[in-house]
MARVEXPA-678822 format. One record per residue (C-alpha): x, y, z. Coordinates in Angstrom, 2 decimals. Layout:
! MARVEXPA-678822
[[X,Y,Z]]
...
***
This chain:
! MARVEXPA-678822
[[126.04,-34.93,97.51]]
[[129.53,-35.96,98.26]]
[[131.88,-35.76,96.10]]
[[133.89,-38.92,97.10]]
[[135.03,-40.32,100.49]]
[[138.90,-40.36,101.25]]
[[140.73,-42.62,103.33]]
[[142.89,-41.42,105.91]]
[[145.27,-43.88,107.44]]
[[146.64,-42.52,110.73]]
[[149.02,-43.38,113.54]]
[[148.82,-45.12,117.19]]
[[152.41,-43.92,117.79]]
[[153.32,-42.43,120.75]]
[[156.66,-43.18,121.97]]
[[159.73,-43.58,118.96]]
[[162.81,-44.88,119.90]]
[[165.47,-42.16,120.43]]
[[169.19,-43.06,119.31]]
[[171.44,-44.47,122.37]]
[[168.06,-45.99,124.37]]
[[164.92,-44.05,125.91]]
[[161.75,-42.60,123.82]]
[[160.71,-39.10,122.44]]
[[156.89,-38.78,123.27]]
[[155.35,-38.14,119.65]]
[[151.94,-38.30,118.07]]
[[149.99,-37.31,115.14]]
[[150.26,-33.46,114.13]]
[[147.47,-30.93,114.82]]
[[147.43,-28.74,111.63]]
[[149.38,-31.46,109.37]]
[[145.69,-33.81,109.82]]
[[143.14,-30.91,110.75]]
[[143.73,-28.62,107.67]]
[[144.10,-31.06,104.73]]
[[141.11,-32.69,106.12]]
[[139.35,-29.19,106.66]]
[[139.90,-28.12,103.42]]
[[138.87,-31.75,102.33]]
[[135.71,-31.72,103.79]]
[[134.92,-27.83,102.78]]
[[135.47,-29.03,99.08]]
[[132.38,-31.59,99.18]]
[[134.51,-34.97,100.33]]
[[133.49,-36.67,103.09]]
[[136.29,-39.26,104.53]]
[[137.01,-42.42,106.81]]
[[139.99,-42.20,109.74]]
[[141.80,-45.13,110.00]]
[[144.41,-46.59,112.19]]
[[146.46,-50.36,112.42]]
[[144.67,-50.84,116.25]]
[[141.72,-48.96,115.49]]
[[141.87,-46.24,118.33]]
[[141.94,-42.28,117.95]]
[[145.56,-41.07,117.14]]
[[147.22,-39.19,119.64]]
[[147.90,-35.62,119.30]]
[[151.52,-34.79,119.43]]
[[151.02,-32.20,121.82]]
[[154.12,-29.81,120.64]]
[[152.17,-29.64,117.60]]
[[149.05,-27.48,119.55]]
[[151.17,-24.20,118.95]]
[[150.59,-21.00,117.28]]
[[153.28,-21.19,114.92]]
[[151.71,-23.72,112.83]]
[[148.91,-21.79,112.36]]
[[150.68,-18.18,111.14]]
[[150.25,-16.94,114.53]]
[[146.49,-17.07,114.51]]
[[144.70,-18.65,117.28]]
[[141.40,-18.95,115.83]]
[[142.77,-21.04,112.95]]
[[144.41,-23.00,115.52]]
[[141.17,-23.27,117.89]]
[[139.13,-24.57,114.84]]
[[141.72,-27.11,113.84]]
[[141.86,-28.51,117.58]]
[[138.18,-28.68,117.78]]
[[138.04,-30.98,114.23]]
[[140.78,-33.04,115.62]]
[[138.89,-33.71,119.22]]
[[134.79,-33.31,118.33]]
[[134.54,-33.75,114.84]]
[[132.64,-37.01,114.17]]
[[134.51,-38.65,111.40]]
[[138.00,-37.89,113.90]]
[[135.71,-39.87,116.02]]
[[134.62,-42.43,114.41]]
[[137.86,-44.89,113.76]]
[[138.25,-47.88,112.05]]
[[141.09,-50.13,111.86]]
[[142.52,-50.60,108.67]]
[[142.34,-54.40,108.09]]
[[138.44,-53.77,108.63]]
[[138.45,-51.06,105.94]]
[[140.09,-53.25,103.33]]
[[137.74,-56.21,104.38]]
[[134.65,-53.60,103.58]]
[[136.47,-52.70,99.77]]
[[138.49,-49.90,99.32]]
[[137.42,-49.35,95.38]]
[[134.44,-46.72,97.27]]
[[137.39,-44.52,98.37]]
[[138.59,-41.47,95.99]]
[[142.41,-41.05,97.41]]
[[144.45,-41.90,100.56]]
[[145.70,-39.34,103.17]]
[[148.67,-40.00,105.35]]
[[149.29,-37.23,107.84]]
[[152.00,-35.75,109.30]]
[[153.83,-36.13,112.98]]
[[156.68,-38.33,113.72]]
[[153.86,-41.14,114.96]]
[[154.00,-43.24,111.40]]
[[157.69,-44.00,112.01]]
[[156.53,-46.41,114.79]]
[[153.51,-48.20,113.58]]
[[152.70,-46.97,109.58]]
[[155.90,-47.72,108.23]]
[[156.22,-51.32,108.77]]
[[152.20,-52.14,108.93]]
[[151.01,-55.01,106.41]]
[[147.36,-53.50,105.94]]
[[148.98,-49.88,105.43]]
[[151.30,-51.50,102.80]]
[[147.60,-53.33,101.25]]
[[146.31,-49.87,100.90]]
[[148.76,-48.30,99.48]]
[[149.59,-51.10,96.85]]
[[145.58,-50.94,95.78]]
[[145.73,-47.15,95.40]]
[[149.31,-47.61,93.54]]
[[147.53,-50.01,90.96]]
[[144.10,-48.06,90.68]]
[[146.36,-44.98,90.06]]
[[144.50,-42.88,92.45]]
[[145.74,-40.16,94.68]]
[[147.88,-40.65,97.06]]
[[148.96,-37.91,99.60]]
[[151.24,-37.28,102.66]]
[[152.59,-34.77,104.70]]
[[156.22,-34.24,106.73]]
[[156.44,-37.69,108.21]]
[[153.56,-38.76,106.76]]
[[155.48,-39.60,103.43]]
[[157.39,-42.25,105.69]]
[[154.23,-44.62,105.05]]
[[155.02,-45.40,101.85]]
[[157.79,-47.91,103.02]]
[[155.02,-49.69,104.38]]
[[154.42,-51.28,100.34]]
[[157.78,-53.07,100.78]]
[[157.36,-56.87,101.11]]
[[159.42,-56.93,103.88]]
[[158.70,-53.40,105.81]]
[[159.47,-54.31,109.09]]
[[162.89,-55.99,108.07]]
[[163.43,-52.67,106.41]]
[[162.69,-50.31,109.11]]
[[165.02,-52.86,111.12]]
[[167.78,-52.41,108.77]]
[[167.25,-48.70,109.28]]
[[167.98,-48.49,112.96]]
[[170.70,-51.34,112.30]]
[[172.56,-48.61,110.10]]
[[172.75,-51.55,107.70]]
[[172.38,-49.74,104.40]]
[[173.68,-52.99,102.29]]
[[170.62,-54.58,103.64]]
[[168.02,-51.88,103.84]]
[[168.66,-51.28,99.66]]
[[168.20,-55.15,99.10]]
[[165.14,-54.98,101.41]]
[[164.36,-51.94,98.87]]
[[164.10,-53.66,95.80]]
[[160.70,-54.02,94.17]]
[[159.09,-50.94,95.32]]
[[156.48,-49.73,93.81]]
[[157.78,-46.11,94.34]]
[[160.97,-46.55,93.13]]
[[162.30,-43.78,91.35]]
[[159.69,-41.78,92.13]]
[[160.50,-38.21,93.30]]
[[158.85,-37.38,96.18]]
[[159.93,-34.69,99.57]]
[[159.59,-35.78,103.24]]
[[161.09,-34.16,106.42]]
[[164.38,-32.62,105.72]]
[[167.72,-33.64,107.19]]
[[168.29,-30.17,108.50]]
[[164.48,-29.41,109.54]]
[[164.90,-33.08,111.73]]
[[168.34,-31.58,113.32]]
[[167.02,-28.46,114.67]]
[[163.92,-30.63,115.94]]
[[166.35,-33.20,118.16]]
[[168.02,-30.37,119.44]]
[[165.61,-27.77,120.21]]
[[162.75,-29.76,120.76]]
[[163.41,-33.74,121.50]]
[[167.19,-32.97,122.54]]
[[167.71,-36.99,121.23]]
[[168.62,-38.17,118.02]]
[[166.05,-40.03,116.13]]
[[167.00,-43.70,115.04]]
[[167.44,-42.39,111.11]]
[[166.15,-39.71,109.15]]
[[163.35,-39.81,106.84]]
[[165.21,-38.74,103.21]]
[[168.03,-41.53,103.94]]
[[165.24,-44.39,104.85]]
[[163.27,-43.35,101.64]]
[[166.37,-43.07,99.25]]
[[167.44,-46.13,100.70]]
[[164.51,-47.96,98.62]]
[[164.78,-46.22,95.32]]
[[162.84,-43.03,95.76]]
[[164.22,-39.74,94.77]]
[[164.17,-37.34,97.54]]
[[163.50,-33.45,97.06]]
[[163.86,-30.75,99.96]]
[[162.97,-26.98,99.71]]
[[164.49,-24.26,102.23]]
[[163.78,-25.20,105.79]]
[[160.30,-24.65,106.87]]
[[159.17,-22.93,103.98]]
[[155.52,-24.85,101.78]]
[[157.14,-27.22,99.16]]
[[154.91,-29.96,97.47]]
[[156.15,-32.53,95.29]]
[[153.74,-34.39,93.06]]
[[155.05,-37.47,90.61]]
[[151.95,-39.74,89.02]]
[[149.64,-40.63,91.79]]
[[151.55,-39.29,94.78]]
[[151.60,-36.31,96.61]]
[[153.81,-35.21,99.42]]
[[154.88,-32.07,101.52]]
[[157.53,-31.60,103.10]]
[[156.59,-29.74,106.75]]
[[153.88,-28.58,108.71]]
[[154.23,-25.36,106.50]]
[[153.04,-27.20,103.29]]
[[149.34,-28.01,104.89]]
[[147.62,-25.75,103.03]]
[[149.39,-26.44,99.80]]
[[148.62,-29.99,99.92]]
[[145.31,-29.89,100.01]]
[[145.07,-27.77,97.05]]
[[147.43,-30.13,95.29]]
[[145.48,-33.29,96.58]]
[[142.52,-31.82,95.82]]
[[143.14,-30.43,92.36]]
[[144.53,-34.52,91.92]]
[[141.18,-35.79,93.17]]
[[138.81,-33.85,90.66]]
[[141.66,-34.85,87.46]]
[[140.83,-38.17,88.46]]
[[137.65,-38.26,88.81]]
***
Protein backbone atom coordinates (compact mmCIF):
# COMPACT_ATOMS: atom_id res chain seq x y z
CA UNK A 1 0.00 0.00 0.00
CA UNK A 2 1.46 3.26 -1.03
CA UNK A 3 1.74 5.73 0.98
CA UNK A 4 1.08 8.62 -1.51
CA UNK A 5 2.40 9.35 -5.05
CA UNK A 6 4.76 12.48 -5.52
CA UNK A 7 5.18 14.54 -8.42
CA UNK A 8 8.42 15.17 -9.77
CA UNK A 9 8.71 17.93 -12.30
CA UNK A 10 12.01 17.64 -14.19
CA UNK A 11 14.05 19.34 -16.88
CA UNK A 12 14.57 19.02 -20.88
CA UNK A 13 17.56 21.39 -20.53
CA UNK A 14 20.55 20.74 -22.09
CA UNK A 15 22.36 23.62 -23.36
CA UNK A 16 22.16 27.19 -20.96
CA UNK A 17 23.32 30.17 -22.31
CA UNK A 18 26.85 31.09 -21.10
CA UNK A 19 27.59 34.97 -20.49
CA UNK A 20 29.31 36.74 -23.71
CA UNK A 21 27.50 34.02 -26.38
CA UNK A 22 28.01 30.06 -26.71
CA UNK A 23 26.33 27.24 -24.32
CA UNK A 24 27.52 25.12 -21.27
CA UNK A 25 26.18 21.50 -21.96
CA UNK A 26 24.02 20.82 -18.68
CA UNK A 27 21.36 18.39 -17.63
CA UNK A 28 19.57 17.03 -14.75
CA UNK A 29 21.87 15.78 -11.74
CA UNK A 30 22.53 12.08 -11.03
CA UNK A 31 22.42 11.87 -7.16
CA UNK A 32 20.42 15.34 -6.72
CA UNK A 33 17.11 13.14 -8.59
CA UNK A 34 18.26 9.41 -7.85
CA UNK A 35 18.61 9.68 -4.00
CA UNK A 36 15.64 11.85 -2.92
CA UNK A 37 13.66 9.67 -5.13
CA UNK A 38 15.45 6.44 -3.70
CA UNK A 39 14.85 7.26 -0.39
CA UNK A 40 11.26 8.30 -1.57
CA UNK A 41 10.38 5.21 -2.92
CA UNK A 42 12.15 3.04 0.06
CA UNK A 43 9.75 5.00 2.47
CA UNK A 44 6.43 3.49 0.80
CA UNK A 45 5.76 6.54 -1.94
CA UNK A 46 5.44 5.73 -5.22
CA UNK A 47 5.81 8.92 -7.73
CA UNK A 48 5.14 10.38 -11.36
CA UNK A 49 8.30 12.07 -13.51
CA UNK A 50 7.33 14.87 -15.28
CA UNK A 51 8.77 17.20 -17.78
CA UNK A 52 7.33 20.59 -20.00
CA UNK A 53 7.99 18.30 -23.51
CA UNK A 54 7.38 15.12 -21.97
CA UNK A 55 10.77 13.29 -22.78
CA UNK A 56 13.36 11.67 -20.24
CA UNK A 57 15.67 14.42 -18.73
CA UNK A 58 19.09 14.35 -19.65
CA UNK A 59 21.74 13.41 -17.34
CA UNK A 60 24.25 16.09 -16.80
CA UNK A 61 27.00 13.88 -17.35
CA UNK A 62 29.66 15.76 -14.88
CA UNK A 63 27.25 14.80 -12.37
CA UNK A 64 28.11 10.66 -12.91
CA UNK A 65 31.18 11.14 -10.48
CA UNK A 66 32.27 9.63 -7.33
CA UNK A 67 32.34 12.62 -5.36
CA UNK A 68 28.72 12.96 -5.13
CA UNK A 69 28.39 9.81 -3.79
CA UNK A 70 31.20 10.01 -0.67
CA UNK A 71 33.53 8.21 -2.80
CA UNK A 72 31.49 5.07 -3.03
CA UNK A 73 30.86 3.53 -6.30
CA UNK A 74 28.21 1.23 -5.42
CA UNK A 75 26.03 4.08 -4.16
CA UNK A 76 26.80 5.70 -7.30
CA UNK A 77 26.13 2.45 -9.56
CA UNK A 78 22.64 2.07 -7.87
CA UNK A 79 21.72 5.69 -8.34
CA UNK A 80 22.69 5.48 -12.22
CA UNK A 81 20.77 2.36 -12.65
CA UNK A 82 17.33 4.19 -11.01
CA UNK A 83 18.01 7.11 -13.19
CA UNK A 84 18.37 4.86 -16.63
CA UNK A 85 16.09 1.41 -15.87
CA UNK A 86 13.90 2.29 -13.24
CA UNK A 87 10.32 2.30 -14.61
CA UNK A 88 8.76 5.36 -13.16
CA UNK A 89 12.35 7.35 -14.63
CA UNK A 90 10.85 5.74 -17.60
CA UNK A 91 7.70 6.38 -17.75
CA UNK A 92 7.35 10.43 -18.44
CA UNK A 93 4.62 12.55 -18.69
CA UNK A 94 4.43 16.05 -19.66
CA UNK A 95 3.24 18.29 -17.22
CA UNK A 96 0.22 20.00 -18.88
CA UNK A 97 -1.09 16.25 -19.17
CA UNK A 98 -0.56 15.73 -15.42
CA UNK A 99 -2.53 18.78 -14.42
CA UNK A 100 -5.28 17.84 -17.05
CA UNK A 101 -5.47 14.23 -15.08
CA UNK A 102 -5.80 16.36 -11.34
CA UNK A 103 -3.05 16.94 -9.29
CA UNK A 104 -5.19 16.78 -5.78
CA UNK A 105 -3.96 12.56 -6.01
CA UNK A 106 -0.35 13.81 -5.55
CA UNK A 107 1.18 14.07 -1.81
CA UNK A 108 4.17 16.79 -2.56
CA UNK A 109 6.20 18.10 -5.55
CA UNK A 110 9.94 17.35 -6.21
CA UNK A 111 12.11 19.62 -8.23
CA UNK A 112 15.60 18.26 -8.70
CA UNK A 113 18.76 19.54 -8.95
CA UNK A 114 21.29 20.33 -12.12
CA UNK A 115 21.60 23.57 -13.82
CA UNK A 116 18.82 22.11 -16.56
CA UNK A 117 15.65 24.09 -14.79
CA UNK A 118 17.33 27.43 -15.54
CA UNK A 119 16.46 26.81 -19.26
CA UNK A 120 13.04 25.35 -19.40
CA UNK A 121 11.48 25.13 -15.44
CA UNK A 122 11.93 28.54 -14.59
CA UNK A 123 9.87 30.30 -17.05
CA UNK A 124 7.30 27.19 -17.83
CA UNK A 125 3.43 28.12 -17.42
CA UNK A 126 2.36 24.44 -16.36
CA UNK A 127 5.45 24.32 -13.83
CA UNK A 128 4.21 27.71 -12.45
CA UNK A 129 0.25 25.78 -12.38
CA UNK A 130 1.81 23.19 -10.21
CA UNK A 131 3.46 24.95 -8.04
CA UNK A 132 0.61 27.59 -7.39
CA UNK A 133 -1.88 24.37 -6.61
CA UNK A 134 0.64 22.89 -4.17
CA UNK A 135 1.24 26.64 -2.71
CA UNK A 136 -2.64 26.86 -2.01
CA UNK A 137 -3.20 23.12 -0.86
CA UNK A 138 -0.21 23.82 1.50
CA UNK A 139 1.48 20.67 0.61
CA UNK A 140 5.13 19.93 0.36
CA UNK A 141 7.09 21.37 -1.79
CA UNK A 142 10.82 20.40 -2.29
CA UNK A 143 13.97 21.28 -4.36
CA UNK A 144 17.44 20.78 -4.57
CA UNK A 145 20.70 23.12 -5.77
CA UNK A 146 19.16 24.48 -8.92
CA UNK A 147 16.20 22.89 -8.47
CA UNK A 148 14.94 25.76 -6.09
CA UNK A 149 15.22 28.00 -9.35
CA UNK A 150 11.62 26.53 -10.31
CA UNK A 151 9.89 28.38 -8.07
CA UNK A 152 10.16 31.59 -10.31
CA UNK A 153 8.17 29.67 -12.57
CA UNK A 154 4.74 30.91 -10.15
CA UNK A 155 5.46 34.48 -11.35
CA UNK A 156 2.77 35.75 -13.77
CA UNK A 157 5.18 36.83 -16.00
CA UNK A 158 8.22 34.12 -15.65
CA UNK A 159 9.64 34.35 -18.83
CA UNK A 160 9.72 38.29 -18.77
CA UNK A 161 11.48 37.68 -15.51
CA UNK A 162 14.08 35.30 -16.45
CA UNK A 163 14.53 37.91 -19.43
CA UNK A 164 15.08 40.68 -17.10
CA UNK A 165 17.64 38.42 -15.47
CA UNK A 166 20.01 38.01 -18.35
CA UNK A 167 19.11 41.79 -19.28
CA UNK A 168 20.86 42.71 -15.84
CA UNK A 169 17.71 44.81 -15.50
CA UNK A 170 17.12 44.52 -11.77
CA UNK A 171 14.48 47.65 -11.79
CA UNK A 172 12.48 45.40 -13.95
CA UNK A 173 13.11 41.91 -12.72
CA UNK A 174 11.76 43.26 -8.90
CA UNK A 175 8.55 44.75 -10.64
CA UNK A 176 8.25 41.47 -12.59
CA UNK A 177 8.68 40.08 -8.82
CA UNK A 178 5.82 41.42 -7.26
CA UNK A 179 2.99 39.10 -6.28
CA UNK A 180 4.87 36.04 -5.58
CA UNK A 181 3.60 33.65 -3.78
CA UNK A 182 7.06 32.99 -2.12
CA UNK A 183 7.79 36.23 -1.22
CA UNK A 184 9.51 36.57 1.87
CA UNK A 185 9.94 33.23 2.22
CA UNK A 186 13.42 32.02 3.30
CA UNK A 187 14.59 29.50 1.31
CA UNK A 188 18.72 28.34 0.07
CA UNK A 189 19.62 27.60 -3.59
CA UNK A 190 23.12 27.33 -5.24
CA UNK A 191 25.53 29.62 -3.64
CA UNK A 192 27.29 32.56 -5.26
CA UNK A 193 30.64 31.15 -4.38
CA UNK A 194 29.73 27.29 -4.99
CA UNK A 195 28.49 28.74 -8.84
CA UNK A 196 32.11 30.60 -9.14
CA UNK A 197 34.27 27.71 -8.57
CA UNK A 198 31.80 25.72 -10.99
CA UNK A 199 32.39 28.38 -14.15
CA UNK A 200 35.86 28.20 -13.53
CA UNK A 201 36.80 24.77 -12.83
CA UNK A 202 34.21 23.09 -14.54
CA UNK A 203 32.17 25.25 -17.35
CA UNK A 204 35.18 27.87 -17.59
CA UNK A 205 32.00 30.46 -18.75
CA UNK A 206 30.04 32.60 -16.72
CA UNK A 207 26.47 31.73 -16.32
CA UNK A 208 23.87 34.48 -17.43
CA UNK A 209 23.04 35.27 -13.43
CA UNK A 210 23.25 33.46 -10.36
CA UNK A 211 20.57 31.70 -8.65
CA UNK A 212 20.46 33.74 -4.96
CA UNK A 213 20.34 37.22 -6.99
CA UNK A 214 17.37 35.90 -9.48
CA UNK A 215 15.47 34.57 -6.34
CA UNK A 216 16.06 37.71 -4.06
CA UNK A 217 15.22 39.63 -6.93
CA UNK A 218 11.40 38.48 -6.38
CA UNK A 219 11.09 38.78 -2.66
CA UNK A 220 12.52 35.57 -1.33
CA UNK A 221 15.02 35.51 1.41
CA UNK A 222 18.05 33.68 0.46
CA UNK A 223 20.16 31.47 3.01
CA UNK A 224 23.67 29.82 2.14
CA UNK A 225 25.70 27.42 4.42
CA UNK A 226 29.65 26.85 3.94
CA UNK A 227 30.41 25.75 0.44
CA UNK A 228 29.53 22.25 -0.31
CA UNK A 229 28.69 21.25 2.99
CA UNK A 230 24.37 19.56 3.56
CA UNK A 231 22.25 22.69 4.47
CA UNK A 232 18.34 22.45 4.22
CA UNK A 233 16.11 25.23 4.63
CA UNK A 234 12.46 24.57 5.32
CA UNK A 235 9.77 27.71 5.67
CA UNK A 236 5.79 26.50 5.56
CA UNK A 237 5.38 24.22 2.67
CA UNK A 238 8.79 24.47 1.04
CA UNK A 239 11.80 22.71 1.20
CA UNK A 240 15.11 23.38 -0.40
CA UNK A 241 18.90 22.33 -0.32
CA UNK A 242 21.38 23.98 -1.24
CA UNK A 243 24.02 21.40 -3.24
CA UNK A 244 24.41 18.06 -4.35
CA UNK A 245 25.71 17.47 -0.69
CA UNK A 246 22.22 18.11 0.87
CA UNK A 247 20.54 14.91 -1.09
CA UNK A 248 20.29 12.89 1.63
CA UNK A 249 19.11 15.55 4.00
CA UNK A 250 16.31 16.46 1.87
CA UNK A 251 14.71 13.56 1.70
CA UNK A 252 14.57 13.16 5.31
CA UNK A 253 13.27 16.70 5.56
CA UNK A 254 10.71 16.12 2.63
CA UNK A 255 9.83 13.12 3.94
CA UNK A 256 9.37 13.91 7.61
CA UNK A 257 7.03 17.06 5.74
CA UNK A 258 5.05 14.45 3.84
CA UNK A 259 3.91 12.19 6.88
CA UNK A 260 3.09 15.90 9.10
CA UNK A 261 0.85 16.44 6.38
CA UNK A 262 -0.67 13.66 5.88
Amino acid sequence: MSKGTILVVGSNGTQLEAQGGGTITIGQFLNETAVPLMTLVAAGYDFVLTTPTGEKPHMDQDSDALIYFNNDDAARARARDFFNNNPAMNDVRAIRSEIEAGLDRFAGVFFPGGHAPIVDVMQDPDAGEVLRYFHGANKPTAAICHGPISVLAALDHAREFRAALIDGDKLKAHDLGKGWQYAGYRMTVFSRSEEEYAEEHVFHKKLIFNMPDALEAAGAKVLNADNFTSYVVVDRELITAQNPMSDHELAAKFIEALAAAH
